[in-house]
C-alpha angles and dihedrals in degrees: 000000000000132000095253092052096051101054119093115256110257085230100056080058101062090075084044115051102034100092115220139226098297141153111293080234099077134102112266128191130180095268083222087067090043094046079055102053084047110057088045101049097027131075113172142071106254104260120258108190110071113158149178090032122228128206121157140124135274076246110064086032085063101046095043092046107003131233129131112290092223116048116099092225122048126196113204120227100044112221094222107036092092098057092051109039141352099274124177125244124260105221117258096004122121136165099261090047103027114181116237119228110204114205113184111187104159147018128329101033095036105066136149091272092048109132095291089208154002101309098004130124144245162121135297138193139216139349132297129188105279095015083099082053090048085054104052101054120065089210104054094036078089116070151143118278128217123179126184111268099218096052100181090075083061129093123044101351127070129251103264085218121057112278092236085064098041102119100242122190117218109242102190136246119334143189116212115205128171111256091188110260142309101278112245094234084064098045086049086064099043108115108270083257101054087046090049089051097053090042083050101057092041094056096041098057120120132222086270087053119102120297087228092059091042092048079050105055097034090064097046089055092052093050094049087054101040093244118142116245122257115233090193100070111136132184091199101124136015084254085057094052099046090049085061097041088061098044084058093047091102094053116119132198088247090057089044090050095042099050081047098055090042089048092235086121128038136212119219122250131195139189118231110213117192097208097167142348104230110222092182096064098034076056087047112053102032085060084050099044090050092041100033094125084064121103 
């Protein structure tokens, strides 16, 4: 493919890069810089033709298919829904190739250049349990994509209704590909909330949380302390991690922020890439949602 023909046209960005009315607290970056990312990650026109359209909860989607109504990243089929109650199929999903279901709710992830409809694209920060899983496998770095309908409850605050309950739209299927990291100079800009979120998930995360996030945090923590940096760290082992885990302890918001704004520490960045709106498991899953009590 040459050059020319992999770049992104300049007129599938205008719905892309603009940010919209959001939430002061979300992330923000110069469109220019986001115009940039794009037509270097990013192919393919947005997609325009996105019917039927599908809104329902983590909720119903659970009870009708199974699955947990929290987690960021789930696998259909679920390996244990069989074994506890009757659940429907998702099409083309087995369990040697599940299909992933992504559900952002928050900042990071959630940020002002986030896919701004059905089979747009977009941009996407930081690291979430089972991301690092998504990226390492070329197979289940593409998934379905499902985004709160009512956006102005995302970013730092909380839904004022349970998650499981919050209404979410279906956006289609997307890649997710690494564009490098947040720059320093643009982190150094974001509102002191959206800079507190991002140091808050980072600190209370757990042994079982991403590597990138312990590494993180553990070397914040040294260099808080004036202690040198191990080069050593693994995450090999739940007695690794939580040998991390507890080297980062010490780590506070204010070191997090602080390692963020200098650039001694980066925060991951990812492409979004709409590759296709699938009809057939829009169609799926609204006839089992709206027969779910059938054998």
């Amino acid at each position: 493919m040459k050059q020319s023909e992999s770049r992104m046209p300049d007129k599938a960005l205008t719905t892309t890069i603009q940010p919209r009315a959001e939430p002061a607290d979300l992330i923000l970056l110069d469109p220019k810089t986001v115009a940039s990312i794009l037509r270097r990650a990013i192919s393919t026109p947005e997609t325009q033709d996105c019917k039927p359209e599908l809104i329902t909860t983590r909720q119903e989607l659970s009870s009708t298919f199974g699955g947990t109504i929290t987690q960021f990243v789930t696998g259909y089929p679920v390996a244990y829904s069989s074994m506890l109650r009757k659940v429907k199929k998702i099409p083309n999903a087995t369990q040697h190739k599940q299909r992933y279901f992504i559900f952002p709710n928050k900042t990071p992830e959630f940020n002002a250049h986030f896919p701004s409809r059905p089979g747009a694209h977009g941009l996407m920060f930081g690291m979430r349990p089972r991301m690092e899983h998504l990226l390492e496998d070329k197979n289940a770095s593409i998934f379905e994509l499902f985004v709160p309908v009512n956006r102005a409850q995302c970013g730092v605050n909380m839904f004022t209704v349970p998650t499981s309950k919050v209404p979410v739209e279906y956006y289609g299927t997307y890649k997710l590909v690494k564009q490098g990291s947040m720059p320093a100079q643009d982190f150094a800009r974001q509102p002191q909330s959206v800079q507190e979120a991002i140091a808050s998930e980072i600190i209370e995360i757990g042994p079982g949380g991403p590597a990138c996030y312990l590494f993180m945090r553990a070397r914040s923590a040294c260099r808080k302390q004036g202690r040198p940096i191990d080069l050593e760290w693994s995450v090999d082992g739940q007695e690794a991690r939580r040998n991390l885990n507890t080297i980062g302890s010490d780590a506070r918001k204010k070191d997090i922020i602080r390692d963020l704004s200098h650039g001694t520490e980066k925060l991951p960045m990812f492409s979004l890439e709409c590759i296709k709106y699938d009809k057939e498991l829009a169609s799926s899953i609204i006839y089992h949602l709206s027969h779910k009590d059938e054998p």
